[in-house]
C-alpha positions as CSV (number, residue, x, y, z in Angstrom):
1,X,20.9,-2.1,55.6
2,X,22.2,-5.7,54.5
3,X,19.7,-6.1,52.1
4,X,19.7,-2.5,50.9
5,X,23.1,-3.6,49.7
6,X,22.1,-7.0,48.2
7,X,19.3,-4.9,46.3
8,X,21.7,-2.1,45.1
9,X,24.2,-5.2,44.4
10,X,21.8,-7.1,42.1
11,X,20.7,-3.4,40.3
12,X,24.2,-2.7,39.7
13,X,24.7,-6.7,38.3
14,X,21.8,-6.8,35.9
15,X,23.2,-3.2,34.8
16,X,26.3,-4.5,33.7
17,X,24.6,-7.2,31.7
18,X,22.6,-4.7,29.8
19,X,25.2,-2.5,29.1
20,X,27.2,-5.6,27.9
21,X,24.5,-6.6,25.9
22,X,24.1,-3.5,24.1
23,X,27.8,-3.0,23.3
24,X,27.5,-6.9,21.8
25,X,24.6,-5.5,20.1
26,X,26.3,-2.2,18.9
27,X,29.6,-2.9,18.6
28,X,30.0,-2.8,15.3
29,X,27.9,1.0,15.2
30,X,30.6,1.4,18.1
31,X,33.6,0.5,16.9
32,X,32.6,2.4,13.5
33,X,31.9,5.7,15.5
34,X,35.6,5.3,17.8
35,X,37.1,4.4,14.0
36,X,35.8,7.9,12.6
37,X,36.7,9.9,15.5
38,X,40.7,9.0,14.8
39,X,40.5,8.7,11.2
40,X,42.7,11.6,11.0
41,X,45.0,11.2,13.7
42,X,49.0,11.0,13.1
43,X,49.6,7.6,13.5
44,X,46.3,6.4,11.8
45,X,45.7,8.6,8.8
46,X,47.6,7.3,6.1
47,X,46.5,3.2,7.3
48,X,42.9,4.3,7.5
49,X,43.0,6.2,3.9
50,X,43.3,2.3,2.5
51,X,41.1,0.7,4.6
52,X,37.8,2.5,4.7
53,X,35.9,-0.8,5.0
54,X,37.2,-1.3,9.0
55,X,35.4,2.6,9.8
56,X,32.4,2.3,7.4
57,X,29.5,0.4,5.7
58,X,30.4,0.5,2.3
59,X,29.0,-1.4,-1.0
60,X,30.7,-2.6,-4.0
61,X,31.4,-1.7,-7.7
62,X,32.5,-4.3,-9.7
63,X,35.0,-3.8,-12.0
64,X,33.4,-5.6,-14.8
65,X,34.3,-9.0,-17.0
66,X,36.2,-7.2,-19.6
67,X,40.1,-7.4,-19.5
68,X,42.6,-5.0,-18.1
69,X,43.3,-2.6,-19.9
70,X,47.0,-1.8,-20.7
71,X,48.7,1.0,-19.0
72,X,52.6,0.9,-20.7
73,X,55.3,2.3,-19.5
74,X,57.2,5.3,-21.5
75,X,61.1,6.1,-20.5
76,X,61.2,7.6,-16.7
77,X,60.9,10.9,-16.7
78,X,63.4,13.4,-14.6
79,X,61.3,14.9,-12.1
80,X,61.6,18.1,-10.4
81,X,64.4,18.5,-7.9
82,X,61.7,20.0,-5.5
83,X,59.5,16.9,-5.8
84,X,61.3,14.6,-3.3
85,X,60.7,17.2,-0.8
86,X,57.3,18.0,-2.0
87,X,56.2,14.2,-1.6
88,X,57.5,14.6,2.0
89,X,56.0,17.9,2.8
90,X,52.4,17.0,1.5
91,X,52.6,13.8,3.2
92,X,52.0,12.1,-0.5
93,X,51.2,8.6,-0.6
94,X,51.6,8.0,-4.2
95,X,52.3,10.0,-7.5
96,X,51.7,8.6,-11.0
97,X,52.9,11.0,-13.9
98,X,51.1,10.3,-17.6
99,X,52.3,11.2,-20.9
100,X,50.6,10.5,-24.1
101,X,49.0,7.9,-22.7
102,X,52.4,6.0,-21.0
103,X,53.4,5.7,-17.6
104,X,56.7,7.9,-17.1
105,X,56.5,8.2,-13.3
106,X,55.3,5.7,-10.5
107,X,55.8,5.6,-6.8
108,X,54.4,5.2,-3.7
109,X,55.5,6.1,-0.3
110,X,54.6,5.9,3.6
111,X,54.2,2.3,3.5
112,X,51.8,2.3,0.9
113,X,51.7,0.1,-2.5
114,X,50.2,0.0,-6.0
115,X,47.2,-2.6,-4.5
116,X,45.8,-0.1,-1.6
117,X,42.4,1.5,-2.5
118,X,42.7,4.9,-1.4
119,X,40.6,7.1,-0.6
120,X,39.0,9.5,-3.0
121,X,37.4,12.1,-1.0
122,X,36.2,15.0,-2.9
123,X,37.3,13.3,-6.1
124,X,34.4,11.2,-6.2
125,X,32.4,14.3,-7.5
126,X,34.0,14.4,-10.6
127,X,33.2,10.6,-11.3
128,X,29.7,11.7,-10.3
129,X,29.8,14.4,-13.1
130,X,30.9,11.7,-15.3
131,X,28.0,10.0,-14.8
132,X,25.6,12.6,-14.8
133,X,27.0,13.5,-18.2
134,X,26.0,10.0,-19.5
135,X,22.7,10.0,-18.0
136,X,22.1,13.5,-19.7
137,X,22.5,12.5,-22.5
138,X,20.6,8.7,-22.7
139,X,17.2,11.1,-21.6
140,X,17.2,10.0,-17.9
141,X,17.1,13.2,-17.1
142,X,15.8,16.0,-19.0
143,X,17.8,19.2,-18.7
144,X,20.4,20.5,-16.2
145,X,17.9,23.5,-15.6
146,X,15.2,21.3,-14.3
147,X,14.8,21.7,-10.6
148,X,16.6,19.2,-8.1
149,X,12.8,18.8,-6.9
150,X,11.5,17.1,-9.9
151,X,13.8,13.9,-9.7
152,X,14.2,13.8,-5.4
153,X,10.6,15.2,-4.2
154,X,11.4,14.3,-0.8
155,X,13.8,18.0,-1.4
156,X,10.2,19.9,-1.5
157,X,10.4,22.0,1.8
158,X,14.0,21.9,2.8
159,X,16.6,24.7,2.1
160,X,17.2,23.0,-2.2
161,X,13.2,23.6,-2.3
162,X,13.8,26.1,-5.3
163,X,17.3,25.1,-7.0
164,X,18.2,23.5,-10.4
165,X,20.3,20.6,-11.0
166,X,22.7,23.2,-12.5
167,X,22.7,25.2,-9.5
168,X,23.9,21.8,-7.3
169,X,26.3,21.3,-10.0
170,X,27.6,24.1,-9.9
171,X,28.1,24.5,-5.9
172,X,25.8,27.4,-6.2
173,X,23.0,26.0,-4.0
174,X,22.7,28.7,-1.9
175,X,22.2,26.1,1.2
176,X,23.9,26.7,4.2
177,X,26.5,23.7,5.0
178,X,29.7,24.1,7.4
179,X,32.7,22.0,5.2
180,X,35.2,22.7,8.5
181,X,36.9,19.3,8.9
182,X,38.9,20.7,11.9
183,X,35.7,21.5,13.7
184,X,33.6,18.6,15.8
185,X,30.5,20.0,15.6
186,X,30.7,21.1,11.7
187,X,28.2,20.2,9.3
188,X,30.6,17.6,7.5
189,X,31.6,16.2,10.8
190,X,27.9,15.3,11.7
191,X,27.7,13.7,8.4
192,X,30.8,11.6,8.8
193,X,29.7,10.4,12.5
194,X,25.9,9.9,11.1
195,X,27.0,7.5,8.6
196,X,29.3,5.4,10.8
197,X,26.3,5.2,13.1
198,X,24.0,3.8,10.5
199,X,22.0,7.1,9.7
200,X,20.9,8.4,6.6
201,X,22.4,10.8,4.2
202,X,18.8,11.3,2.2
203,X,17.3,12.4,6.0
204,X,20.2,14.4,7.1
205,X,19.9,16.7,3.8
206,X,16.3,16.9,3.9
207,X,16.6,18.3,7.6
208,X,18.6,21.0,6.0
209,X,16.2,24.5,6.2
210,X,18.9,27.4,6.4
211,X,20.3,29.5,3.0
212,X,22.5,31.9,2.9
213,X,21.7,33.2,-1.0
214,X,19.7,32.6,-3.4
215,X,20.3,29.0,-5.7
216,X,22.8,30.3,-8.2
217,X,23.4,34.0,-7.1
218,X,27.0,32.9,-5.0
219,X,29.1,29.9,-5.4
220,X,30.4,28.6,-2.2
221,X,31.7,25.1,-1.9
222,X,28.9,22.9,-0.4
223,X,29.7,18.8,-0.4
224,X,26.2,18.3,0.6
225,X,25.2,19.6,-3.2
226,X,27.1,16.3,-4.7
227,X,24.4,14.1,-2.5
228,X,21.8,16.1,-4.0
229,X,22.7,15.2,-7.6
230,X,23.0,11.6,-6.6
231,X,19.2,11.7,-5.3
232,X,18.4,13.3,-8.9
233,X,19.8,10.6,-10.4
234,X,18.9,8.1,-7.9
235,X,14.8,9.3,-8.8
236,X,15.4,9.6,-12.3
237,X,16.7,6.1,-12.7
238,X,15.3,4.1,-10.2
239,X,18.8,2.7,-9.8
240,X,21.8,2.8,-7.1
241,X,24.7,4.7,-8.2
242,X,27.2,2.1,-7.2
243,X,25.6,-0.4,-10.2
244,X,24.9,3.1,-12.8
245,X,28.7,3.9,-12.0
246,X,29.9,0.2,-12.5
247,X,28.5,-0.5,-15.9
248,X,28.4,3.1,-17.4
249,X,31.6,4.7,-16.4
250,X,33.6,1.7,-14.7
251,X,33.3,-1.4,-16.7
252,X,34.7,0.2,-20.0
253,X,37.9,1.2,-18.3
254,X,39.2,-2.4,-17.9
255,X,40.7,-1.5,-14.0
256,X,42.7,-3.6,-12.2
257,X,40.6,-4.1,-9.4
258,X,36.9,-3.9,-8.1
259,X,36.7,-0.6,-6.0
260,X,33.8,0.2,-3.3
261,X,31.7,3.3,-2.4
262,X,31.0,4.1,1.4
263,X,27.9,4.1,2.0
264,X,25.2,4.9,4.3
265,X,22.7,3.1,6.8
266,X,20.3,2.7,3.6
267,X,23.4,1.4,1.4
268,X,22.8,4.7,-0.6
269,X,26.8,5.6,-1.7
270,X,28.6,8.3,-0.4
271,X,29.2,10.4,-3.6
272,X,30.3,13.3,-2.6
273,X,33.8,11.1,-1.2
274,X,33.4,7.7,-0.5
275,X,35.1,5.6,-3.5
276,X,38.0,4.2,-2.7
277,X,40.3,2.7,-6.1
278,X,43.7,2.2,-7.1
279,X,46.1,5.0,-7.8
280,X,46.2,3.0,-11.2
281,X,42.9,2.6,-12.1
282,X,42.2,6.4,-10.8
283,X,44.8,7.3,-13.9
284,X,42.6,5.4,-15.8
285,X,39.5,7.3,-15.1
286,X,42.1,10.3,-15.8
287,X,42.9,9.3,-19.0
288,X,39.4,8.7,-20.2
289,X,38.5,12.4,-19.1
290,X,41.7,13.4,-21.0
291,X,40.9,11.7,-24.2
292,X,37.4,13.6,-24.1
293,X,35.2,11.0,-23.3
294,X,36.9,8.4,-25.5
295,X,38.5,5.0,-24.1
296,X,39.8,1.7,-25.6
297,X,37.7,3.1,-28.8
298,X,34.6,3.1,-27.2
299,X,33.3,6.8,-26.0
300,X,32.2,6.3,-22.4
301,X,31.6,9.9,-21.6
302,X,30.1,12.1,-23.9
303,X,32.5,14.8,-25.0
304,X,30.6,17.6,-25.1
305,X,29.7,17.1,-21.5
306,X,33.3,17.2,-20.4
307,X,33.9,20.4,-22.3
308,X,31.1,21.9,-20.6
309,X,31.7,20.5,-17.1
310,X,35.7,21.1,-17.0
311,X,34.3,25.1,-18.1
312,X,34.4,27.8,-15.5
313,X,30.6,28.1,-15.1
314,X,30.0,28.1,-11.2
315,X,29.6,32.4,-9.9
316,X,33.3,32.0,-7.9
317,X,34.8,35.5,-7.9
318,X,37.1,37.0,-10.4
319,X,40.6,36.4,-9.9
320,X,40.1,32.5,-7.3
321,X,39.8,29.6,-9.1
322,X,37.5,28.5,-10.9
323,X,34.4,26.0,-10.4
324,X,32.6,23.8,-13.3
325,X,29.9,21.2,-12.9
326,X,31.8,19.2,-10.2
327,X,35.9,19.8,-11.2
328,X,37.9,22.6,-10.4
329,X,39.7,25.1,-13.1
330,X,42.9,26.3,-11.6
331,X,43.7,30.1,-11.9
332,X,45.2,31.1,-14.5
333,X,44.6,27.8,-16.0
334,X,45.6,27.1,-20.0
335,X,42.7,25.6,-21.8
336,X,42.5,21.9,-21.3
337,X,43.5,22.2,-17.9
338,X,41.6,21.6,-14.9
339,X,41.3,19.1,-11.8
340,X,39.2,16.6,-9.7
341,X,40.7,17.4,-6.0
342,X,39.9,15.7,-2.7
343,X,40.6,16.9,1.3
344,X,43.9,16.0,2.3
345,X,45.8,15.8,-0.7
346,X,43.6,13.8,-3.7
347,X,43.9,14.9,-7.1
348,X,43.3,14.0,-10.3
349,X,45.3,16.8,-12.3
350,X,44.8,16.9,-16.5
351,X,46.7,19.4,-19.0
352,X,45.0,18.2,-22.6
353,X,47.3,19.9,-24.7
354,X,50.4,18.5,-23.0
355,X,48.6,14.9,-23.4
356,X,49.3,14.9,-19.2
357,X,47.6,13.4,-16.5
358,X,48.5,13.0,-12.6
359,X,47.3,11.2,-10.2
360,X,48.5,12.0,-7.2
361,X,47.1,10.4,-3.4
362,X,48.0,12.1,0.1
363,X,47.6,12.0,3.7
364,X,48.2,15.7,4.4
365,X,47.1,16.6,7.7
366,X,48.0,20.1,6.6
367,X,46.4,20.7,3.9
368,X,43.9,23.5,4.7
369,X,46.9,25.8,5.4
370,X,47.4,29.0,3.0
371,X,48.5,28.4,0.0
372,X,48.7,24.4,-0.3
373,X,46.5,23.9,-3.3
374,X,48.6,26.1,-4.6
375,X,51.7,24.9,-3.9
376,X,50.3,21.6,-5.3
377,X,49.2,22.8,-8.7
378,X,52.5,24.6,-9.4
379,X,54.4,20.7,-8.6
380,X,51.7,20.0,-11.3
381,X,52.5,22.1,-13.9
382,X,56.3,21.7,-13.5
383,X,55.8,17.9,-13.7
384,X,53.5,18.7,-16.8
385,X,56.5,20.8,-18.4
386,X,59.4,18.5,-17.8
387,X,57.8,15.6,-19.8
């Protein structure tokens, strides 16, 4: 019996080595994993919306030799006397307000400042458009109806076997991807919790098999499609999209500061969310998009490609609002006027014929209740009108 114990004491002992060994040897997979799994709690949101780098792998994108470009400063506007309780409401973090190319609004709130990187989320698609506009256009790729399958082979048998880069574009796809961040077990969840572990976005869309239409019969908002055009541009390339973003979209914008992409176990970027920049340099971006393409002089984007990508083209339903290649088109939007928009309160709003843009960040834990979006495009337009 008393060596019984002495053997069931030394198991136990060399146990607790190698399970201390292989939280030395995972802790930082570990400590990723417990950092996603509170990334939206209370008391951690709006702290972990700047610091993506402590929960994630990420990479960086330089931004570039050039100088800073100016941003100056027009007479302060008079804002809304529903924004103060608006910023509180929607949890914003920050609010920049742009007229004719001049700063007439600028604050930040819940402990945040003008250096934090924030967080793009879902905004990063519209940067990704951007660039996929540029690449369009140099002959990388060919044509928008080309099938995703061409550029990313590895596609051939999994449920984007059959759709166009258009269709991906679009969020038409067709492929069957659960976007509930509430739930655990969604699709996007999964995601989040693969990449923190050091997984692979290319393998985890590949194992996707199930649709639920045919590729551009029914839009239906599907992040998943933004990694697909980022493996079309990826194999038609032969390039990351952190270093194609950096010298064809970012270093002509003069930003204040580098920015960084979260990335996966492969360092392949996070496109469809993971750039996190300055509320600053995001109106920078902004006003390049505004300005049709044209920045400092120098046309970064090409302008018919924003024209067609800010379009309605996506199959949404009559009446909801409106979906182009990777930017949103409010309803009953005035022409000129559309949106990049991110989970939990991003957005980079634009009004062209009032020479507008807003850049607005947020830590909304709220923000999948009825009518928030809304409620948000209507502070918007009123900011819009008052300048």
């Amino acid at each position: 019996m008393k060596d019984h114990f002495k053997r069931l004491l030394r198991a136990m002992v060399v146990f607790a080595i190698i399970l201390a060994g292989f939280g030395i040897w995972k802790r930082e997979e570990i400590q990723r994993l417990w950092a996603v799994n509170s990334l939206f709690t209370a008391d951690k949101i709006v702290s972990n919306f700047s610091n993506m780098d402590a929960a994630f792998l990420t990479t960086p994108v330089a931004r570039g030799s050039g100088p800073v470009s100016a941003l100056p400063t027009g007479s302060k506007m008079t804002l809304p006397l529903e924004t103060e309780a608006w910023i509180k409401d929607r949890a914003v973090t920050s609010l920049l307000v742009m007229k004719n190319g001049e700063i007439r609004h600028e604050s930040y709130h819940l402990g945040t400042s003008a250096e934090d990187r924030r967080i793009s989320w879902s905004v990063a698609k519209s940067y990704l458009s951007a660039l996929f506009g540029v690449l369009l256009e140099e002959g990388a790729i060919a044509s928008i109806e080309d099938p995703v399958t061409k550029y990313a082979p590895e596609l051939k048998g999994s449920a984007y076997d059959g759709a166009s880069i258009r269709n991906v574009l679009n969020m038409a796809s067709g492929v069957t991807f659960d976007e509930d961040y509430l739930d655990y077990d969604s699709d996007i969840n999964r995601m989040g919790r693969e990449i923190a572990l050091g997984g692979t976005l290319d393998q985890f869309t590949t194992d996707l098999s199930e649709t639920f239409a045919s590729p551009g019969a029914r839009w239906q908002y599907v992040s998943i499609d933004t990694h697909v055009i980022g493996m079309v541009i990826r194999g038609a390339t032969g390039q990351s999209i952190a270093r194609l973003l950096q010298d064809r979209i970012i270093a002509p914008l003069g930003l204040e500061q580098d920015l960084y992409y979260v990335t996966d176990g492969e360092g392949v970027a996070f496109v469809l969310g993971g750039l996190n920049i300055t509320t600053r340099d995001y109106a920078r971006f902004g006003l390049m998009i505004e300005q049709d393409g044209l920045y400092n002089s120098q046309q970064v984007v090409p302008a018919d490609w924003i024209a067609a990508s800010t379009t309605p083209s996506a199959p949404t339903k009559p009446g909801k609002i409106g979906y182009g290649y990777q930017w949103w088109i409010p309803v009953g939007a005035e022409t000129g006027e559309f949106m990049a928009r991110g989970v939990y309160g991003q957005y980079i709003y634009i009004d062209q014929a009032r020479d507008v843009v807003i850049v607005s960040t947020a830590a909304d834990r709220r923000f999948r209740e009825k009518g928030v979006n809304e409620i948000n495009i209507e502070m918007f337009r009123k900011l819009a009108q008052m300048l």
